[in-house]
C-alpha positions in Angstrom: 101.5 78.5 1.3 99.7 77.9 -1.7 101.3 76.8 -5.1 101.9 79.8 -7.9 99.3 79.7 -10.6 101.6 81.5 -12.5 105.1 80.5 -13.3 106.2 84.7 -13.1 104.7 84.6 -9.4 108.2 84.6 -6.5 108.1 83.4 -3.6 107.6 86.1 -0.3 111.1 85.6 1.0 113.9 85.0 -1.9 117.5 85.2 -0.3 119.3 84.9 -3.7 118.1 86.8 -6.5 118.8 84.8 -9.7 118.7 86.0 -13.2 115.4 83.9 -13.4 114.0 85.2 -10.3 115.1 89.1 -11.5 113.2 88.1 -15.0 110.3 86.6 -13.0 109.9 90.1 -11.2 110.6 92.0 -14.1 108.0 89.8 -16.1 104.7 90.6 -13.3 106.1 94.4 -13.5 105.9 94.6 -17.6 102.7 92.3 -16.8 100.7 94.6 -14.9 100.7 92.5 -11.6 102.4 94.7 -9.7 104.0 98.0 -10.0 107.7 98.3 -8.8 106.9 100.1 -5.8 104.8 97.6 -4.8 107.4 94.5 -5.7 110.3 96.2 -3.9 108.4 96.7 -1.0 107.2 92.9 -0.8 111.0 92.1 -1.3 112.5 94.2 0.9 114.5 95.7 -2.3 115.0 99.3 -3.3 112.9 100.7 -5.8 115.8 102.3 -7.8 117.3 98.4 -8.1 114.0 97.0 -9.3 113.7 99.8 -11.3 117.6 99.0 -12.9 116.4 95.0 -13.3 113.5 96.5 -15.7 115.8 98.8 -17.6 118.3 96.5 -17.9 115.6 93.5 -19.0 114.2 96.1 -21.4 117.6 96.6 -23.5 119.0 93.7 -23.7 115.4 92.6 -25.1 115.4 95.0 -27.4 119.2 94.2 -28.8 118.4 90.5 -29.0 115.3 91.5 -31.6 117.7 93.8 -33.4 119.0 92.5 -37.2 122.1 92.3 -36.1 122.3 92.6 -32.0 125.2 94.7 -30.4 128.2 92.1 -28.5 128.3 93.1 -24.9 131.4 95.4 -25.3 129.3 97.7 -27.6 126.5 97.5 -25.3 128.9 98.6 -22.5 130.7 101.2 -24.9 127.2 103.2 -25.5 126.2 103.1 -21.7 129.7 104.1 -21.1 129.0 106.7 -23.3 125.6 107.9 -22.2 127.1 108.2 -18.7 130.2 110.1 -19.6 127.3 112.7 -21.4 125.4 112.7 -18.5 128.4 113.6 -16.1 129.2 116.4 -18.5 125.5 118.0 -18.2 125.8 117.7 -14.4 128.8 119.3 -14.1 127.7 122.4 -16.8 124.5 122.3 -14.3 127.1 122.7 -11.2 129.4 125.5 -13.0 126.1 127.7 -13.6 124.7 127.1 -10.5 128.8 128.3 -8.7 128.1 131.4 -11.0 125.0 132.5 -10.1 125.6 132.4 -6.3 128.8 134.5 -6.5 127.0 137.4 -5.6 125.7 135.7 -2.5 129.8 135.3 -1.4 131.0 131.9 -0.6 129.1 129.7 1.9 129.9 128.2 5.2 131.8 131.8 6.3 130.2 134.0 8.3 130.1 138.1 7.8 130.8 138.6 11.7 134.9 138.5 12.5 134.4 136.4 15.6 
């Protein structure tokens, strides 16, 4: 195996992944050295987890160049937020969906009397 010429370059087999080795990966992502389809198939990860590294890498970069950067609490107070918002769209999309099918009766029960 040949040495990295890189210090963002990972190994082929990690079997812990480190904040440093999630950074690495994150860093040849934002990099343009790979995409993250591409580094979660080489590391036998799930896009949507690579994909949670970058987001993840991406805020708390973006708080730590703020004037005055957000303590973790907030940080988990505003995604706590965003999620609760989220749930409450899915659920409005789930009530309207229920409504427009109660014409077509309810599912799973057949119109024979078998």
């Amino acid at each position: 195996m040949t040495e990295p010429s890189d210090k963002t370059e990972l190994p082929d087999q990690i079997k812990r992944w480190t904040a440093k080795r999630r950074s690495a990966l994150v860093l040849r992502i934002l990099k343009g050295q790979t995409t993250v389809r591409e580094a979660a198939r080489e590391h036998g990860l799930k896009p949507s987890e690579v994909e949670e590294w970058r987001d993840r890498f991406l805020a708390g970069a973006e708080n730590n160049l703020r004037t005055n950067p957000r303590s973790e609490e907030q940080q988990l107070e505003r995604e706590n937020q965003k999620l609760k918002q989220k749930v409450g769209e899915l659920v409005m999309s789930i009530d309207v969906l229920k409504e427009a099918m109660k014409p077509y009766g309810p599912f799973g029960q057949g119109t024979s009397n078998e």
